[in-house]
C-alpha positions in Angstrom: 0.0 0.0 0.0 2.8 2.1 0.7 4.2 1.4 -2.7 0.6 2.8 -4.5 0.8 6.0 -2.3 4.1 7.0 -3.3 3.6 6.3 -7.2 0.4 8.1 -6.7 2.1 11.0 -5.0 5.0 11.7 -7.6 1.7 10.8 -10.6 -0.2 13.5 -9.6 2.9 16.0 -9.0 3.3 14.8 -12.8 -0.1 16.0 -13.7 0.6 19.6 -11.8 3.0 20.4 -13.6 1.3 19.5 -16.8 -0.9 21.4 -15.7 0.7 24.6 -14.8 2.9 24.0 -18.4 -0.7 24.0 -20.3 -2.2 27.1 -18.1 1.5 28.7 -19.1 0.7 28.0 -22.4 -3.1 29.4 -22.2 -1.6 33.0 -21.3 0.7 33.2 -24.3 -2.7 35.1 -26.1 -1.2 34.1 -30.0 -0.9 30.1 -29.1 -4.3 29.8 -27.2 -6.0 28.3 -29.8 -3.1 26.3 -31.7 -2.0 22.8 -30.8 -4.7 22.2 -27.9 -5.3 18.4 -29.1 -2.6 18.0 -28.0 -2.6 19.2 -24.6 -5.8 17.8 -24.0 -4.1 13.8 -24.9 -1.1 14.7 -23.1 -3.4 15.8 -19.9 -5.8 13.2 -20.6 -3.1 10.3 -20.7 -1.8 10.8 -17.0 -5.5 11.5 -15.4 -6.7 8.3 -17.1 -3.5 6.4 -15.3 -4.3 7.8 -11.8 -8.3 7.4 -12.4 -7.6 3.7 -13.6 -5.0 3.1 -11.1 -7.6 4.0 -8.1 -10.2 2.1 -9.3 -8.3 -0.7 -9.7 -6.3 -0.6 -6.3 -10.2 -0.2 -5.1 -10.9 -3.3 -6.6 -8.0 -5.4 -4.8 -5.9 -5.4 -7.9 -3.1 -3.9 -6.4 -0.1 -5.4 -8.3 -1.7 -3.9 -11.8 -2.2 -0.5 -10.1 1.3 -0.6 -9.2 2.6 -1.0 -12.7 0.3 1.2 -14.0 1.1 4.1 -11.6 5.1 3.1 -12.3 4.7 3.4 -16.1 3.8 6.9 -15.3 6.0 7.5 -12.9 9.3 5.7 -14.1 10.8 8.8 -16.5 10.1 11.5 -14.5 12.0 9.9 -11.6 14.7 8.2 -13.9 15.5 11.7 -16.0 16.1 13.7 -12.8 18.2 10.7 -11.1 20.5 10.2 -13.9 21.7 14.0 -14.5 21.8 14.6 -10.8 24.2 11.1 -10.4 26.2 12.6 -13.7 26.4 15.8 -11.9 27.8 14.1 -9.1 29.9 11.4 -10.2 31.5 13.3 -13.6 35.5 13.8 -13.2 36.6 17.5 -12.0 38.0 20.0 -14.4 41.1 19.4 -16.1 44.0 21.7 -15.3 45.6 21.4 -18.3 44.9 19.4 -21.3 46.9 17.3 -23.4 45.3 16.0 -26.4 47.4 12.3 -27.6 45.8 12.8 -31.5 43.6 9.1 -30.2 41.5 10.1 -28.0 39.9 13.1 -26.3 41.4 12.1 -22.9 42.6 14.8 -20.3 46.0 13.7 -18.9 47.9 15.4 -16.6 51.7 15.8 -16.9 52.7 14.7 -13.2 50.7 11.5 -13.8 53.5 10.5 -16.1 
């Protein structure tokens, strides 16, 4: 159960800020009308998830809920995971560069 709540929680923080990107996109007066198809299938897509996912996890099928919700869910926890652990884990700054003609590597002359 405590699984479903958390993939619920970060699914609906999901939809708000599709939400506040389509209500951004409402107050730009020349684009109002233009495109809004689409915005109603990509707001459409993650309310049916979270309606579907309730109704089932209100039905006892709790495993399918799950995966539903975590479909949803998976990229917009995966994207901000990976460039935070690429912020955190890429080398520091090279002091000074030598470039071999092979490779692109940085080397530094007291290495040997």
């Amino acid at each position: 159960m405590r699984l479903f709540r958390i993939l619920f929680a970060i699914d609906v923080l999901v939809l708000l800020m599709l939400a506040y990107l389509f209500v951004d996109w409402l107050r730009e007066p020349r684009l109002a009308g233009d495109r809004f198809g689409i915005w109603v299938l990509i707001l459409g897509v993650p309310m049916l998830v979270l309606g579907g996912s309730w109704a089932l996890n209100a039905n006892g099928k709790t495993t399918v809920a799950k995966v539903l919700l975590g479909v949803l869910a998976a990229p917009f926890v995966a994207v901000p995971l990976r460039v935070g652990l690429s912020e955190l884990l890429k080398p520091p700054p090279c002091k000074s560069i030598i470039w071999d003609g092979d490779s692109n590597a940085c080397a530094d002359p007291a290495w040997g």
